[in-house]
N, C-alpha and C positions, 0 to 999 in steps of 0.2 A: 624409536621410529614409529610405535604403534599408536604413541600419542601423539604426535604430530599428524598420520591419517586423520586419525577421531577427531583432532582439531579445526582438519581444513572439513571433514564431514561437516561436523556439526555447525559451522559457517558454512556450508554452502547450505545445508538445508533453511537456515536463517534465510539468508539472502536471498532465495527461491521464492518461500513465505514473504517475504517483504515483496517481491516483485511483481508475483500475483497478483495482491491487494492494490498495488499501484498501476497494476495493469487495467485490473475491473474497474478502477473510478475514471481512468485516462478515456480521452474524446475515444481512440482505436480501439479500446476494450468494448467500450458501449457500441460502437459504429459496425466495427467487424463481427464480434463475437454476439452481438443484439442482446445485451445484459446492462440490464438497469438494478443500479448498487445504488440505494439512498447517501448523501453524505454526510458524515459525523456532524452531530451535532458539536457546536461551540462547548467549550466550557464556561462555566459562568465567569474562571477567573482568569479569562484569556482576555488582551489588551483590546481593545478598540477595532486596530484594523485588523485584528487577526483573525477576522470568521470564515467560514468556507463558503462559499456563491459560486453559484452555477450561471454560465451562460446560456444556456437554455431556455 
């Protein structure tokens, strides 16, 4: 039983982490919270249309 806690723990702390960082780059992160996050640069071996652009 005590490893099943630890398990859904350590997924949510995950998913917390993930939600953040998607929070800070989202239009409502920037808009409400007034937080400018640069965006990831491209990797050089990412396909074509896969870059990140800003509407901005």
């Amino acid at each position: 039983m005590a490893d099943m806690a630890r398990g859904m723990r350590n997924r949510f702390v995950v998913a917390a982490a993930l939600s953040v960082v998607v929070l800070l780059w989202s239009p409502i992160g920037r808009d409400v919270l007034h937080v400018g996050v640069p965006a990831p640069s491209p990797s050089p071996s990412a396909p074509a249309g896969c870059t990140a652009s800003s509407s901005r």
